[in-house]
C-alpha positions in Angstrom: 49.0 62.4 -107.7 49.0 58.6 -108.1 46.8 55.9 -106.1 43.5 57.1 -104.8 43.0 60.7 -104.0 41.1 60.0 -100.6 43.9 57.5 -99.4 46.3 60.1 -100.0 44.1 62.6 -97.7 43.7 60.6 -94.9 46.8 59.3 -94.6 49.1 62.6 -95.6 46.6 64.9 -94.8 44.5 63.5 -91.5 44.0 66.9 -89.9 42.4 67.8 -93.2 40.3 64.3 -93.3 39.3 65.2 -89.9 37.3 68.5 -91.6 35.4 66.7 -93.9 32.0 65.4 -93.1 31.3 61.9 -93.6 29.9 62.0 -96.9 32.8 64.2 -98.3 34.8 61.4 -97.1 33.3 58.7 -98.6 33.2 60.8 -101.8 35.3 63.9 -102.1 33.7 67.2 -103.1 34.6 68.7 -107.3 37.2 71.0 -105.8 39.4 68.2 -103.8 38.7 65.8 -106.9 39.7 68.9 -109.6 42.9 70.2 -106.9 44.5 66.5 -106.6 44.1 65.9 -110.5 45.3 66.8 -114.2 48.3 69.4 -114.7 48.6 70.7 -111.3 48.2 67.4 -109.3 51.8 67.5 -107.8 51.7 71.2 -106.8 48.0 70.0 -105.6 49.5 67.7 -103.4 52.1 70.0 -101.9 49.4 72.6 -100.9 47.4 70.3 -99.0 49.9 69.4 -96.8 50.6 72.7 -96.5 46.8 73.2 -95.6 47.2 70.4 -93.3 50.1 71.8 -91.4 47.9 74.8 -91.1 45.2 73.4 -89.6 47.4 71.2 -87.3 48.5 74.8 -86.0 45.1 76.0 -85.2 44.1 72.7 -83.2 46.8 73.5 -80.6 45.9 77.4 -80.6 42.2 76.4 -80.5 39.9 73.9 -79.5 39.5 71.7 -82.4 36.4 71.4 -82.1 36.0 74.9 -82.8 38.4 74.8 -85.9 35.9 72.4 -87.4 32.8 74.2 -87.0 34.1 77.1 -88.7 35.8 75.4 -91.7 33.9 72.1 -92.0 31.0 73.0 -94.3 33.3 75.1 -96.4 35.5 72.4 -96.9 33.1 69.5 -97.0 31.2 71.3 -99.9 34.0 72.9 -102.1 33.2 72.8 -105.7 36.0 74.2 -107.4 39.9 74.2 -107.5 39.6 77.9 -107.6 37.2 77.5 -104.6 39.6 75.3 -102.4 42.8 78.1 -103.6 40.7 80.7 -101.7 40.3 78.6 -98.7 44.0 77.7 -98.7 45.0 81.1 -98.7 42.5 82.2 -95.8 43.8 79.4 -93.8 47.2 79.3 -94.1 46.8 83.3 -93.5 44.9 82.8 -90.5 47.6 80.2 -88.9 50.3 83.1 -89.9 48.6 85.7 -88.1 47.7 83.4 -85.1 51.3 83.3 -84.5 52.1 86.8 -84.2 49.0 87.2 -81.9 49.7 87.5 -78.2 46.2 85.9 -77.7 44.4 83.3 -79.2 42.9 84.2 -82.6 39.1 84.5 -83.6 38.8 82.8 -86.7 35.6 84.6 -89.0 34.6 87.4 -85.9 31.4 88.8 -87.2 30.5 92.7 -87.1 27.5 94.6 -85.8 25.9 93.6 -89.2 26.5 89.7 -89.1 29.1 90.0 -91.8 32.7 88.6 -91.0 36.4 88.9 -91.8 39.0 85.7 -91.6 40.6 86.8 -88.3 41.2 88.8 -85.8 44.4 88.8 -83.4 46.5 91.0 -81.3 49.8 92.1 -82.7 51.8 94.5 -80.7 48.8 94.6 -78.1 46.6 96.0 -80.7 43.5 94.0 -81.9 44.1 93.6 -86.0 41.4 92.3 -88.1 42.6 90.9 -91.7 40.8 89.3 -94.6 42.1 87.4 -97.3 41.1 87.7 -100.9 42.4 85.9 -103.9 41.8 86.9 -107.4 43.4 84.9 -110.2 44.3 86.6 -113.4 43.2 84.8 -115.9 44.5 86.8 -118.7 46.8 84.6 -120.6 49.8 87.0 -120.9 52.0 87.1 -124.1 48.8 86.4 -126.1 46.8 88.6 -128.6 45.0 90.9 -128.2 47.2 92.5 -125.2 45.1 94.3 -122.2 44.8 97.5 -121.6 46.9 99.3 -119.3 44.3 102.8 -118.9 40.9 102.6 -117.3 37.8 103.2 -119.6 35.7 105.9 -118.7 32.3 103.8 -118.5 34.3 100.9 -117.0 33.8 99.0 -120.4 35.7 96.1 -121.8 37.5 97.4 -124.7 36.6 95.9 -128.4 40.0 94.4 -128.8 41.2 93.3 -125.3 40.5 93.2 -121.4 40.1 95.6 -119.2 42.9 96.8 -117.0 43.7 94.6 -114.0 43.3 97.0 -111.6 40.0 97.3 -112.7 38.7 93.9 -111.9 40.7 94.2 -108.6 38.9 97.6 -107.6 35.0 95.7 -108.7 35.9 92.8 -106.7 37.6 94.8 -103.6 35.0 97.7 -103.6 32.6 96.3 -100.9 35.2 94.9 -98.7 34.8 97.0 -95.5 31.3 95.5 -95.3 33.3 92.8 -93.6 34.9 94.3 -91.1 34.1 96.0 -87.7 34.0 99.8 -87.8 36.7 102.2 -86.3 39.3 99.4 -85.6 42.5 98.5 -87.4 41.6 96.3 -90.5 43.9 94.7 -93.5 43.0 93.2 -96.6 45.6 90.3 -97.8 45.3 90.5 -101.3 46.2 87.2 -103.0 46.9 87.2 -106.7 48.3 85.3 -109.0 49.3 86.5 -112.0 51.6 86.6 -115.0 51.7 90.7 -115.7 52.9 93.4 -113.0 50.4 92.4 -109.9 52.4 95.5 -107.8 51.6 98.2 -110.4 47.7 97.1 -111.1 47.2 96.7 -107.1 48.6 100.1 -106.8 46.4 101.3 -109.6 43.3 99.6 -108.1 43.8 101.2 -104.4 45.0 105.0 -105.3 43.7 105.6 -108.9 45.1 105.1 -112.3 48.2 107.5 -111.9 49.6 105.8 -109.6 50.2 102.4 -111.8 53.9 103.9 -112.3 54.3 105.9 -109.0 56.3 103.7 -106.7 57.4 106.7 -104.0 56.4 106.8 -100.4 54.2 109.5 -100.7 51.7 108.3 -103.7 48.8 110.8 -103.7 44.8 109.4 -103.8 43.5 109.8 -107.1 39.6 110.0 -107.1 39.5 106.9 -109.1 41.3 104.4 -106.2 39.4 102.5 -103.6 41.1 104.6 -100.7 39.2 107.6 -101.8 35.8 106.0 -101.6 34.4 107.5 -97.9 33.6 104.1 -96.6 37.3 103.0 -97.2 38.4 105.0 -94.2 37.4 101.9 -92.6 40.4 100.1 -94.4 43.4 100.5 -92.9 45.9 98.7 -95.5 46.0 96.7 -98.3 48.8 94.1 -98.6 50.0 92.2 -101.6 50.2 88.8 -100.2 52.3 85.6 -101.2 52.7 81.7 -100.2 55.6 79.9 -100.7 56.4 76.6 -99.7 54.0 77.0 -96.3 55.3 80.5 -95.8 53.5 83.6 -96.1 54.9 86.9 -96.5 54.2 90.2 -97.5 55.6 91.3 -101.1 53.8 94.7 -100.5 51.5 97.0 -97.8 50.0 100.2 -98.6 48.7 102.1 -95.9 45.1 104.1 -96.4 46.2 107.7 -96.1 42.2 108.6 -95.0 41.8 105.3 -92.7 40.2 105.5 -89.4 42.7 103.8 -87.9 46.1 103.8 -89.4 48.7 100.6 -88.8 51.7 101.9 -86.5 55.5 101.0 -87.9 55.5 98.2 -84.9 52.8 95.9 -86.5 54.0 96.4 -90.0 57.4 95.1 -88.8 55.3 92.5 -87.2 53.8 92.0 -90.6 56.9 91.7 -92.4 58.5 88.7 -89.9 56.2 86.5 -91.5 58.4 86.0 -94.4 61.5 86.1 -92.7 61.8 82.5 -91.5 58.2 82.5 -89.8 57.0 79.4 -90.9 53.2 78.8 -90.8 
């Protein structure tokens, strides 16, 4: 990016400025200083007018007023790229589901417990919950010592490499259906950037470590997956989740075989739209 990073915000990016409290604004937090700088700058730049489209979407869906109290804080006190990635993501999946929903979305709806998702909307008159998650890979590919492809039994890093993928997806997924209300339909948007084959370690992660080459309809639940732990029935889908150039779309959803609530063919259509021209 070239001239000054906060010019460049408030004048390309003024729905953005508008988030930021005033001290972020008269000095921008680590993660808007670290996105808008060094190797990255130009895609940097790119993505926050993507984010700023987003939230341009949510002010005429919402009060703005309410769009700022939910995002401000986050925003105005971001202290990494990798920090300001996940907020991009949750955002700019929020504004994609808001416009499949019939009604007007609840951005972070808290549970019984106080805990909260991203958003809930109504697709197909029936109230979906989704929560995005991103996980970079930060295995550098093509390099030595290679990663392992089986799971260890103690879940240890091996001597002479990493760990599986789908292992550190399944650690950092495991809790998730804290965040959601109980006994209704609710998606995880899995985000994740990576340089090895993200399909086959997601896979791996959700239904156990034989399924990293299963790519069937009918893939069984190994007791090692995430949709065999009990408290997953609470999950209704997992779905491998992209953006590109301001549009999200859906690379791949697999459906919990033991959720709760399953997701009917109508809203995974529904789903699927948002890469087909559904801009966001």
């Amino acid at each position: 990016m070239s001239g000054d990073p906060q010019n460049f915000i408030r004048t390309q990016c003024p729905n953005l400025w508008s988030m930021l409290n005033r001290k972020a604004q008269s000095d921008l937090p680590q993660g808007l200083k670290e996105y808008l700088s060094g190797q990255n700058a130009i895609i940097g730049d790119r993505n926050l007018v993507v984010m700023n489209t987003q939230i341009g979407y949510l002010f005429q869906r919402l009060p703005e007023k309410e769009v700022r109290d939910h995002y401000r804080r986050d925003l105005s006190a971001v202290d990494s790229e990798h920090k300001l990635a996940e907020l991009l993501c949750e955002i700019t999946l929020t504004a994609a589901l808001s416009r499949l929903s019939a009604q007007k979305p609840a951005i972070r709806p808290k549970n019984h417990s106080g805990k909260s998702c991203d958003v809930g909307v109504v697709i197909t008159d029936i109230y979906v919950y989704g929560d995005s998650k991103r996980f970079l890979d930060p295995w550098p590919e093509g390099k030595q010592p290679k990663r392992s492809i089986a799971k260890s039994r103690d879940w240890s890093k091996p001597p002479d490499g990493a760990r599986p993928r789908s292992m550190d997806i399944y650690s950092k997924l495991k809790d998730c259906y804290l965040q959601f209300p109980e006994s209704t339909m609710n998606i995880i948007f899995l985000f994740h950037p990576s340089g090895g084959d993200s399909v086959c370690y997601i896979r791996a992660a959700l239904f156990g470590d034989a399924a990293f080459f299963e790519d069937g309809s009918e893939i069984q639940v190994g007791g090692d997956g995430l949709f065999a732990i009990k408290e997953w029935s609470n999950i209704s889908a997992c779905a491998y989740t992209r953006i590109q150039n301001g549009t999200v779309s859906i690379a791949a959803i697999w459906q919990n075989p033991k959720a709760a609530v399953p997701v009917p063919d109508g809203v995974i259509a529904k789903l699927k739209e948002m890469g087909n021209g559904g801009r966001c």
